[in-house]
DOFI-630301 format. One record per residue (C-alpha): x, y negated, z. Coordinates in Angstrom, 1 decimal. Layout:
<sites>
        u        v        w
        X        Y        Z
...
</sites>
This chain:
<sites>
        u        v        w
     93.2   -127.8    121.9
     93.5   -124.0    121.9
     95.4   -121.5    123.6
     96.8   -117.7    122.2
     98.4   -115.4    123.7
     98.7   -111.8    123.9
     96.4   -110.1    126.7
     98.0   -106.9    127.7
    100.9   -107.6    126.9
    101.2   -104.8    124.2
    103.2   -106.4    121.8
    106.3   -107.0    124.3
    105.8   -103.7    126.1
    106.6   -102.2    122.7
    109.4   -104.4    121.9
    111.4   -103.4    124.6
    110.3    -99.6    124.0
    112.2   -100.4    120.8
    115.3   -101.9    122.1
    115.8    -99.1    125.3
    115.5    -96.6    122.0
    118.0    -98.7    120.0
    120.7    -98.8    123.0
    119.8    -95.3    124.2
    120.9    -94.2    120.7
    124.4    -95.9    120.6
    125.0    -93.8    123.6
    123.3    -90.8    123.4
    125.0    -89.3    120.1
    126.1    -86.4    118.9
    128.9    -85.7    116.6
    128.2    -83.3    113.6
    129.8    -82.9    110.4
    128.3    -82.8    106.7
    130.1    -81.6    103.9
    132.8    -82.3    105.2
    132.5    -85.7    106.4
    132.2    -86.3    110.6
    129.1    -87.8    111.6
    128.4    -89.3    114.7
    124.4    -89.8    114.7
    121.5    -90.0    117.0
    121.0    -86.8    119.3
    117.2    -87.1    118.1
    117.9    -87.1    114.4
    117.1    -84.1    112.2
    119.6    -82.7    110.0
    118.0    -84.3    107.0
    117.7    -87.7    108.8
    121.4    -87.7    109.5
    122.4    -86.4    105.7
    120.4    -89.4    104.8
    121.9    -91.7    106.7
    125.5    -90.1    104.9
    124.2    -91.1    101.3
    123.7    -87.2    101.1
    120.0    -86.7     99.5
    118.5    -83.0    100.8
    115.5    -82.4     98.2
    112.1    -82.2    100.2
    108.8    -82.0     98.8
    106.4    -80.9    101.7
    107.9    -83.3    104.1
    106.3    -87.0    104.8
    108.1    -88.8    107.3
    106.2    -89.2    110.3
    102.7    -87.5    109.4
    103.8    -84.4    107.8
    107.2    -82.1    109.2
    106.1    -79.2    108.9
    108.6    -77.0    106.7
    106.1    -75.1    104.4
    107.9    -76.1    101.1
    111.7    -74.8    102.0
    113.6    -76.9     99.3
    115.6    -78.5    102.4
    117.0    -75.9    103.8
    120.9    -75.7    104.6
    123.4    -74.0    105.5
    124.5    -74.4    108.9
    127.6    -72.9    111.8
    127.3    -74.3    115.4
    130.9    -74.5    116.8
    132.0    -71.6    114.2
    128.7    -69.5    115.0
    126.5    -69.2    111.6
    122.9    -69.5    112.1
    121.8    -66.2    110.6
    118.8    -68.1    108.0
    118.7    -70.7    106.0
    116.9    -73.6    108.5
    114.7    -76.3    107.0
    116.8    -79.6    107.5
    113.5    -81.7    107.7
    112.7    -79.6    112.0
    116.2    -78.7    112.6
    117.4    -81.3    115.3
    120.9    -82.1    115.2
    123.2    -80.2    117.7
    126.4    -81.5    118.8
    129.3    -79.4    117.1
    126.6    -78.7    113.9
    127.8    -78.4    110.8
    125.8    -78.1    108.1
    126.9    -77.5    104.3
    123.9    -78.8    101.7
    125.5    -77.7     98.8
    126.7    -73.8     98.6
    125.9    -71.2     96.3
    123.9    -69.9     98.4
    121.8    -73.3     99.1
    121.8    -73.9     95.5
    120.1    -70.6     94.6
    117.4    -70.8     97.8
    116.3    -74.2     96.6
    116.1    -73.1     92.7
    113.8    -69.7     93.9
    111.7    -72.0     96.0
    110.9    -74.1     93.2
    110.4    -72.2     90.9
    108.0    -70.2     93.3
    105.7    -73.2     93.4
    106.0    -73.8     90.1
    104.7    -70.0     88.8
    101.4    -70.9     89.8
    101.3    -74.7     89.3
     99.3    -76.1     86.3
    102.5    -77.3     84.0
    100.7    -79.7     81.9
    103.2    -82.0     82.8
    102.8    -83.9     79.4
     98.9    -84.9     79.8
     98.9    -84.9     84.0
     97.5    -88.4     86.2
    100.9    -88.7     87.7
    103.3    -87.8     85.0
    106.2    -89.8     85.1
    105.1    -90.3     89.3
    105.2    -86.4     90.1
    107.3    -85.7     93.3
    107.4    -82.2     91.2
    108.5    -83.0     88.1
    111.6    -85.6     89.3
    113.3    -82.3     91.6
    112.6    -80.3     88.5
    114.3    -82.8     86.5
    117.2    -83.7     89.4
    117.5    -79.9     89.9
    118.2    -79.0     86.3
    114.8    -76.3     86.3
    114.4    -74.7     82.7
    113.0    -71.1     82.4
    111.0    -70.5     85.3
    111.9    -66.3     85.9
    108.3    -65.7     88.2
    105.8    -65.9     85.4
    101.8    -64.6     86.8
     98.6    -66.1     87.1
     98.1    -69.2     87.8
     96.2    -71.4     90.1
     92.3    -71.5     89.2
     91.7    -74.9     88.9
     88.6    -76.4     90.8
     87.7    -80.1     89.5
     85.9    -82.0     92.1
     84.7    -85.7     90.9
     81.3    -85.5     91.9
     82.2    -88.8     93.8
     82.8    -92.4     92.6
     86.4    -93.1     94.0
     88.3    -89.2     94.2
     89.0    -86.2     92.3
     90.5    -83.2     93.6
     92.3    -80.7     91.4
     93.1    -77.6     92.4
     95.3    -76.7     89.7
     98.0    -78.7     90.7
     97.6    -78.3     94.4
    100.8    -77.3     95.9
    100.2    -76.4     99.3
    102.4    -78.6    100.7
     99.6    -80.2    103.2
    100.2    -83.5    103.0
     96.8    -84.8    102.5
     95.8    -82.3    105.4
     98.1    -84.2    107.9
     97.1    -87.9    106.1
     93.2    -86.8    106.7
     93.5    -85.3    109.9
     96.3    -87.1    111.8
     96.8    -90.4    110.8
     92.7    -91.0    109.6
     91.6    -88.9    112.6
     89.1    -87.4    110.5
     89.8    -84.5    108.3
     87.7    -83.3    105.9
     90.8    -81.4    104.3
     92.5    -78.3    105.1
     93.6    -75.2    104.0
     91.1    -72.5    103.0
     90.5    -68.8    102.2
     93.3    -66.7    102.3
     96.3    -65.1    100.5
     97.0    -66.0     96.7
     93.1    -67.9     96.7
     94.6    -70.3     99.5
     93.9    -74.0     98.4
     93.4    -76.8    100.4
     89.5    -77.9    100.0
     86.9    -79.1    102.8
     85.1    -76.5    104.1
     82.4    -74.0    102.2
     83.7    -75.2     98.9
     81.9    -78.9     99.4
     82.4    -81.4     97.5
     84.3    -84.7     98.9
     81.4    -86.5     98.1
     79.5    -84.5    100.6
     81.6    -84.9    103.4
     82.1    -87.0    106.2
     85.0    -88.4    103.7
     85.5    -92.4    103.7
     87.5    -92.2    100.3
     90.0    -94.4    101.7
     92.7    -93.0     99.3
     95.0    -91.9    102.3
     95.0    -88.2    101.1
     96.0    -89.5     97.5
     98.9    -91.9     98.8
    100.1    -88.5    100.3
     99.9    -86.3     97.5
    103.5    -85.9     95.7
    101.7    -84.1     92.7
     98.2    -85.2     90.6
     96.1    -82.5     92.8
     94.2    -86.0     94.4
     93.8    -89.2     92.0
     91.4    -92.2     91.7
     88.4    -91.4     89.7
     89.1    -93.8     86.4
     87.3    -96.7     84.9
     89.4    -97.4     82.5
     87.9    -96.4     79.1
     84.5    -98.1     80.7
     86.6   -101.7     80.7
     88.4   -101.4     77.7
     84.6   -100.7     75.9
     83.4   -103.8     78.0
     86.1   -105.8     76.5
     86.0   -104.8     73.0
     82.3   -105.1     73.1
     81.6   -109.2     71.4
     78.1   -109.5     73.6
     79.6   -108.8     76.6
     81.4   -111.6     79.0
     84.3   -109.8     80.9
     85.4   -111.4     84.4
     88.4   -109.8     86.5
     89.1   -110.8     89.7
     92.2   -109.4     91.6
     92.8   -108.7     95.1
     95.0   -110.0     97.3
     97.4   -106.6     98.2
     97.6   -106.2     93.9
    100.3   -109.1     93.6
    102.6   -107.2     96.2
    102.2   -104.1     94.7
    101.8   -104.2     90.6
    105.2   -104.5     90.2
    106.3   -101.8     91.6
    104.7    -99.7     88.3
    107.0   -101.3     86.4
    110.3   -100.1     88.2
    110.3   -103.6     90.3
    111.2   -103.3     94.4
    108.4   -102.5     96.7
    106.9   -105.4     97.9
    107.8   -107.9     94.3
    105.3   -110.7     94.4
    104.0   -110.7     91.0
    101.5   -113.1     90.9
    101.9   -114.9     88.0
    103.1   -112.1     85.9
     99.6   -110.3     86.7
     97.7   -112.8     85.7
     99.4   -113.3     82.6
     99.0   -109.7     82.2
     95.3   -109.7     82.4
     95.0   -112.8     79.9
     96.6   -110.5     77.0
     94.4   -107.7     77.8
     92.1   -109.5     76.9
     89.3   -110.3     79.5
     87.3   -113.2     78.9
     88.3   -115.0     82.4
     90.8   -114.7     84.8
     90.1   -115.1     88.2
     91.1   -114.3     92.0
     88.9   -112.4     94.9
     90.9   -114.8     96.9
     88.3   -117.3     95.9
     85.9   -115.6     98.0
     88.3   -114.3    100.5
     87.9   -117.7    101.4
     84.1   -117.9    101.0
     84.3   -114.5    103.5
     85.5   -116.6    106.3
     83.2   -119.3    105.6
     79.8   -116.8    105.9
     81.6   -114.8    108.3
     83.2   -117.6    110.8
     79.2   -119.0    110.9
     77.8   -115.8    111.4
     80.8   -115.2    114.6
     80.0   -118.5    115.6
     76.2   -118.1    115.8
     75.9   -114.6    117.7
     78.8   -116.3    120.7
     76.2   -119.3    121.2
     73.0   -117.6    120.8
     73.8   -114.5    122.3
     74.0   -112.0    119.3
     75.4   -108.7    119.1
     78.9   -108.7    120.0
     81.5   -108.0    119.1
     80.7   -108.8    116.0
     82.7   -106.9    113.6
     84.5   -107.2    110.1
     82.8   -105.8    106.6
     85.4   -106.2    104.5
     86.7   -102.6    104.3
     84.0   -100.6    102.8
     86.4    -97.3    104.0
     85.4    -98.1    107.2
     82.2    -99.7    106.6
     81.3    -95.7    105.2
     83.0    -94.8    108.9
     81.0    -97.0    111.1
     77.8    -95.0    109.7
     78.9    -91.3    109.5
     80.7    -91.6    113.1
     79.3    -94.7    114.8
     76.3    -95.6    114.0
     75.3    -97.0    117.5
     77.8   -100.0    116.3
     76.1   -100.9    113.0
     74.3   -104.1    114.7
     77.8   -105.1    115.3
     79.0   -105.1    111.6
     78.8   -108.6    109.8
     76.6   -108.7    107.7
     78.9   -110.1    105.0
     79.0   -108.3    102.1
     83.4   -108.1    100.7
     85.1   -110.5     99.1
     84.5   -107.8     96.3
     80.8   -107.8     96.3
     80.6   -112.0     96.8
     82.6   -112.1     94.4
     80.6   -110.5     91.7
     77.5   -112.1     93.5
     78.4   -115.4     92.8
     80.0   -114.8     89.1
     76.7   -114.0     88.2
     74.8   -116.5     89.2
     76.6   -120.0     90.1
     79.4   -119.2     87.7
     76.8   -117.5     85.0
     74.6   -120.4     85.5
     77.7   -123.3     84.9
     79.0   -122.0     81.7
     75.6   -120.8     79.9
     76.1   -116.7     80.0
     73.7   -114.2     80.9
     74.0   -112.7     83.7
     72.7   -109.7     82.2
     75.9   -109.7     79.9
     78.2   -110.8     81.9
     80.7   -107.6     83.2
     82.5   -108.0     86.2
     85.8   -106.4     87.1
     87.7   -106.0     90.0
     91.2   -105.1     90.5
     91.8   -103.5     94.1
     94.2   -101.5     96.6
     91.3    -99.3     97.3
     90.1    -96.3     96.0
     86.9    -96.9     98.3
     86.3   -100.4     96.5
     84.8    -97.9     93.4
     81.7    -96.7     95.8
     81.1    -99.8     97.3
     80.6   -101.1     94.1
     77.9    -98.7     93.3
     76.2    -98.3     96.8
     72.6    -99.2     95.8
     72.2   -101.9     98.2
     75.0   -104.0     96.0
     72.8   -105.9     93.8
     70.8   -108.8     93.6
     67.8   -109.1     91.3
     68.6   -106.0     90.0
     72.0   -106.8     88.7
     75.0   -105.4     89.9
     77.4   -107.3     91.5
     80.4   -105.5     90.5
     80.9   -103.1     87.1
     84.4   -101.7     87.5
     87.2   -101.4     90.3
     90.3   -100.1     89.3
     93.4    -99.3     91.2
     96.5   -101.1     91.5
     97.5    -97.8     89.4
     94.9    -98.4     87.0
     95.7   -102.1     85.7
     99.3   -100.7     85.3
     98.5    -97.9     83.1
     96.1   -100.4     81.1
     99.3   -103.2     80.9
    101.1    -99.9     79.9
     98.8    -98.7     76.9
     98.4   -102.5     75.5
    102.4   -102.1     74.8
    102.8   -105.7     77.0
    106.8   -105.8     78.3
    105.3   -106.7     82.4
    108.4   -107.8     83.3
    109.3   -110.6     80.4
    106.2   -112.0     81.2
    105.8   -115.8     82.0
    104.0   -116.6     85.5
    100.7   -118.2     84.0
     97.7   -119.3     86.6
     94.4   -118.3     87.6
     91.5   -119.7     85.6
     89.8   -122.7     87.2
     86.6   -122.4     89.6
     86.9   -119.1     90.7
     90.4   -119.0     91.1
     91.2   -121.6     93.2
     92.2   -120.1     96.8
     94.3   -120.8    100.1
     97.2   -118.8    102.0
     94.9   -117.8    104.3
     92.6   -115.7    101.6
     96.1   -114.3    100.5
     96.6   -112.4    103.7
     94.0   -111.0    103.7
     95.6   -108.1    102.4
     97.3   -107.5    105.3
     95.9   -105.7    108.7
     95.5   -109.0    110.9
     94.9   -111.3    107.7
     91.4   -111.9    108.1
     91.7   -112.1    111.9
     94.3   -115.2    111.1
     92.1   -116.2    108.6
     89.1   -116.7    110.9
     91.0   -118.4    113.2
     92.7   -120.8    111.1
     88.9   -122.1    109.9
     87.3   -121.4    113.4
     89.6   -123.2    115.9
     89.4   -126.5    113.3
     85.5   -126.3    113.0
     85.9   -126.2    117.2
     88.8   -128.6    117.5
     87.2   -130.7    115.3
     91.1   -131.0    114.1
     93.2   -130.4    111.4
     95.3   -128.1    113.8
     99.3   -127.5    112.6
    100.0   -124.5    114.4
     98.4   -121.9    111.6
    100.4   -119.2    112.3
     99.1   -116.0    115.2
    102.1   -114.1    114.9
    100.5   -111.8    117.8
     97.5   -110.6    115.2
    100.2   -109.2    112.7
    102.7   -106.6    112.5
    102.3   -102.9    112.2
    100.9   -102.1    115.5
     97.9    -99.2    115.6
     95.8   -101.7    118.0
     96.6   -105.4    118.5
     94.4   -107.7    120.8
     94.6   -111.4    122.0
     93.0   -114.0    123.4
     91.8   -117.5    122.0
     90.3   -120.1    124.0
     88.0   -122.4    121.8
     85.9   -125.5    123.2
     81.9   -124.3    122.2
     79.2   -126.4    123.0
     81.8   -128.5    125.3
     82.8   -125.9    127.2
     86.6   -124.2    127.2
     85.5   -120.6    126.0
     88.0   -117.3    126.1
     87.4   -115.3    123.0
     89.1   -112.1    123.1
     89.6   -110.6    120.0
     91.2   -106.9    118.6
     92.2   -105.9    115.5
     92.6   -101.9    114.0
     93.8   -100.5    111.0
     93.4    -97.1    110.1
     89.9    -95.1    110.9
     91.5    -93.0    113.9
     92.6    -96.8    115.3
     89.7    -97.9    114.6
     88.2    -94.8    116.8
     90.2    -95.5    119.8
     88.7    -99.7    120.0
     85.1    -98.4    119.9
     85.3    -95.4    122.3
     87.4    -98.0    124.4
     84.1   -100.4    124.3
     81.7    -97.5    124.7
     83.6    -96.5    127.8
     83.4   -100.3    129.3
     87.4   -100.4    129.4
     87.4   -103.0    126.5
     85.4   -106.2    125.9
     85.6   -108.3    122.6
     84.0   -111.0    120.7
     85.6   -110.4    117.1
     87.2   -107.0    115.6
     88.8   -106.4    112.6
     88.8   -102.9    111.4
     90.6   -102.1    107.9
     90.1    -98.4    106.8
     93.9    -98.0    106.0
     97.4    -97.7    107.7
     98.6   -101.0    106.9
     95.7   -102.7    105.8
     94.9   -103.1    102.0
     98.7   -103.9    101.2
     98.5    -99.9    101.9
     95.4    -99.3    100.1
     94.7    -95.1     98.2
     94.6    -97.5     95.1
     98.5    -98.7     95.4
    101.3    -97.6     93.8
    102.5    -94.2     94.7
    106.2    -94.6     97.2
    107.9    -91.4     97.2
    108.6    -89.3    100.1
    112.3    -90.3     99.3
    111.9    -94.1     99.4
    109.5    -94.0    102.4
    112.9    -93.1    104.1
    114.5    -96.2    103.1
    111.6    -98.7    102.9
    108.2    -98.9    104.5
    105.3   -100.1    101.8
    103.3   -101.2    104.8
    105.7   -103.8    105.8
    107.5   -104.9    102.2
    104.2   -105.9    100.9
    102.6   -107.5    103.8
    105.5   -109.8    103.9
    105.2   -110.4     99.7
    101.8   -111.7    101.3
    102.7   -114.0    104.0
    105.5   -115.2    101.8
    102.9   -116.7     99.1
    100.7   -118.1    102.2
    103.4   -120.4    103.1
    104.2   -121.4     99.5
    100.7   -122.2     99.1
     99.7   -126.5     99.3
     96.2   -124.9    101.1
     96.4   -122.3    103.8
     92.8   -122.7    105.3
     89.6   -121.3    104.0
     87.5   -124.4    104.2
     89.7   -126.9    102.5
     89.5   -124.8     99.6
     87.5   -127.5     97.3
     86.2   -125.3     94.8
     84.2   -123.6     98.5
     83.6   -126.8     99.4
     81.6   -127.7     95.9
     80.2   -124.2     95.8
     78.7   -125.4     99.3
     78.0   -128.7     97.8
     76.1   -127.9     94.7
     74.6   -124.5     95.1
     74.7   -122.4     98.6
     73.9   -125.8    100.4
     75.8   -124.5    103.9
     77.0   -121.4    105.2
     74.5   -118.6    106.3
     71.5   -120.6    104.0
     68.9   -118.6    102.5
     70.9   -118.3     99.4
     73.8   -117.4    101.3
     72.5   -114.5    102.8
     70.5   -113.5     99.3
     73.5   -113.3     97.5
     76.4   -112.1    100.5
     75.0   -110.6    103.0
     73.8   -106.8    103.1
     72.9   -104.2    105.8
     74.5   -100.9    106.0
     72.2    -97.7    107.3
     73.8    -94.5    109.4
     75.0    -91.6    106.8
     74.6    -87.6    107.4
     77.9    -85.9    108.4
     78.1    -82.5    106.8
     76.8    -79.8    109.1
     76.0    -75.6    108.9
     71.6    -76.8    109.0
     72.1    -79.2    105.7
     74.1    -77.4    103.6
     71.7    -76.4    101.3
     70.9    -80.6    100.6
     74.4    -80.3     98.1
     74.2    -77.2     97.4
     73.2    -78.5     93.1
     76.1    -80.8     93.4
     78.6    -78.1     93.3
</sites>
């Protein structure tokens, strides 16, 4: 048998911290008073935190909770008397800590007026094509211009010179509807730990850019999506794909496949005014049916065939003394990270190519080869989280036999503005299921999605393969949760012997930072790692559905989706990778085993260290701008 548990502790340590703050805050209050109404709230709340918590809504538009407080915008700002004595400005309610005695007035004349000149401040030079713009309808912007009543707008003067950057596959930056608020700045630089963004030049030519006007594509950038997740306004978007797949599918010679990730089904719903975190399963794939691709099927499929390559390639480098720890591919954010930042640690990558890539690898050839198409007309679709998914799909080394695995990602985003402009009613839909073959898949492909999913995933298939048992105890609560850094310990019989097998997992590039300078210092050992590019894992993806400022006070997207996730694995009659039995045929009739020659023809790849953007190659980009 096997043991788990967690080796530092970490996970209770944090606990506690969580209940010491809980307790300290029912008796370390302070009382204020709100319009009116007496408050007694948490001496560490801001004013805006505790008008929140008073059903009273302060309009924000700079603020992010927890990445970016900075009070650039000034749409919070209050009015505000301590003990009778006014505060002589307006403060921003988003810094201003509460004070006992405080009270604070959101509404006055005087409010009203500060928050209408602020606004319409940022709108004199904001690109108002409201009617044509990415995100309208989803525009932070445009919903306090509708909430606060904004017609004329008295500052009229020039406007913002726009800059269009789409050089890359996955972003495009506009600077025409940048509105300084520095969102993406904070997302880049202190949650990623990277930061290509900031603000440049000076004065009315300020934007926010990376440096000496380069392009994003020529930057250390991962285009992980974060900076777009943060954006209230359409100044960062996905790069779009979708007039290429409607052409593919009104084209009669070509054969359209779409597969759908994992994170998708928590999230598509939420385009459609659902809650954040609505399973839609079925309703998605009914969706894609009457869009009219040609098959319907699930990157769960080879989710599962991921573990399969992946769990024999781990297996392999513990007995014969491979490069350890071996690392996770699946994120190709952080794949692009490992070789701008950490090269020295590209031996430790698996050499499994995504779930993505497999699963266009294998579309086109088993699948191609079992119903009679050409490969060569056969377009493959994907569906993702991840605005990073749209470069990996065209990284040259993505092919086989010079065909492409992939076509086309699109965004979360993207399928919803495609169900959108087909007319279909999402939410009358019937739940219909995944087409046969390629869509079969288990509860442990499903969590994938989630930071610790493919962690749980491994270890479901791994300890069995060990055990040589059908185990019942599936479920390593210690690998999930929200955690920047989680590690444990598994002990698995190899060869005969009782073997510890410590394992970490990191999500988030600046996370992902801290493991390997822990392991380059000799303070951390590990067999296995799993590294996923964003906050959250994929259920947090730059592809997903955009979650206001406002709502991020009330839910967190990380955590409502990942739990749409775990609820399907439960449901599901298969939660381990290798009883999935159309794997076990694909084994059977074509691949022969895990890690065959075919195998690692079709998925497996090698990765190569990148350039990071320095003064000596500038002039290498210098056409591209």
């Amino acid at each position: 048998m096997y043991q788990m548990w967690c080796v530092y502790g970490s996970m209770s340590v944090r606990c506690n911290h969580q209940k010491v703050e809980k307790e300290g805050a029912i008796v370390d209050r302070v009382n204020v008073t709100i319009n009116g109404a007496s408050l007694s709230v948490p001496k560490d709340y801001t004013v805006l935190l505790a008008a929140r918590d008073a059903g009273i809504d302060i309009p924000t538009l700079c603020y992010l909770k927890d990445i970016n407080e900075i009070a650039a915008c000034r749409l919070c700002v209050v009015e505000v008397d301590i003990n009778g004595r006014p505060m002589r400005n307006l403060p921003a309610s988003c810094v201003l800590k509460v004070e006992e005695g405080m009270n604070v007035r959101t509404n006055t004349l005087r409010v009203r007026e500060a928050v209408k000149t602020n606004l319409e401040l940022i709108l004199a030079n904001h690109n108002r094509e409201c009617l044509t713009c990415y995100r309208n309808g989803s525009c932070e912007l445009q919903k306090l211009c509708d909430e606060l009543n904004i017609g004329d707008i008295a500052y009229v003067g020039e406007t913002r010179r726009p800059v269009i950057d789409q050089v890359s596959y996955s972003i495009v930056r506009d600077s025409s509807k940048c509105i300084l608020c520095g969102r993406c700045v904070s997302a880049c630089r202190d949650v990623q730990g990277i930061g290509i963004l900031d603000f440049t030049k000076r004065g009315f030519e300020t934007e926010v850019a990376p440096a000496f006007d380069y392009s994003m594509a020529d930057t250390p950038c991962v285009y992980c999506g974060q900076c777009i997740q943060a954006c209230p306004v359409a100044a960062l978007r996905e790069k779009t794909n979708i007039d290429d797949v409607w052409a593919a599918i009104d084209d009669p010679d070509k054969f359209v496949v779409v597969q759908t990730a994992p994170a998708v089904r928590a999230s598509l719903g939420e385009e459609f005014g659902l809650p954040v975190g609505t399973r839609v399963t079925g309703k998605m794939v009914a969706a894609l049916k009457r869009l009219g691709f040609d098959k319907v099927f699930d990157t769960d499929f080879t989710a599962d065939l991921t573990i399969m390559e992946e769990g024999t390639e781990l297996l392999s480098r513990v007995k014969n003394g491979g490069t350890l720890p071996m690392i996770t591919s699946c994120s190709p954010g952080w794949i692009r990270y490992c070789e701008i930042f950490y090269p020295e640690f590209l031996d430790n990558l698996s050499t499994c190519k995504s779930p993505q890539q497999m699963f266009g690898a294998i579309a086109k050839s088993y699948y191609a080869e079992k119903i009679g198409v050409d490969p060569k007309n056969m377009v493959v679709v994907s569906i993702m989280p991840c605005t990073s998914k749209k470069s990996e799909a065209n990284r040259p080394e993505m092919e086989v036999d010079g065909i492409r695995d992939v076509d086309f990602s699109l965004t979360t985003r993207e399928l919803g503005n495609m169900i959108k402009q087909a007319r279909i009613d999402f939410k009358r839909l019937p739940d219909e299921n995944f087409d046969k073959v390629l869509g079969e898949y288990s509860g442990a492909a499903v969590i994938f999605g989630a930071t610790g999913g493919v962690m749980e995933a491994a270890l479901r298939t791994v300890a069995d393969v060990l055990t040589g048992e059908d185990l019942e105890v599936i479920e390593y609560d210690v690998v999930r949760g929200i955690d920047d850094v989680k590690e444990a310990s598994v002990t698995l019989p190899i060869d005969g012997v009782d073997t510890e097998i410590k394992v970490a997992i990191a999500h988030g590039t600046k996370s992902a930072a801290k493991v390997l300078e822990a392991i380059k210092s000799g303070e951390k050992t590990y067999h296995f790692i799993e590294v996923m590019a964003c906050p959250g894992g994929c259920v947090h993806g730059g592809g997903q559905s955009h979650v206001s400022a406002k709502d991020r006070l009330d839910v967190n997207p990380k955590i409502n989706r990942a739990n749409a996730l775990y609820e399907e694995d439960k449901i599901m009659p298969l939660r381990k990778s290798h009883k999935n039995p159309e794997v076990i045929k694909l084994y059977e009739t074509f691949l022969k085993e895990p890690n065959s020659h075919l195998a690692h023809k079709l998925l497996h790849t090698h990765y190569d260290a990148k350039k990071q953007y320095t003064i000596e190659n500038q002039g290498e980009f210098d056409d591209l701008l």
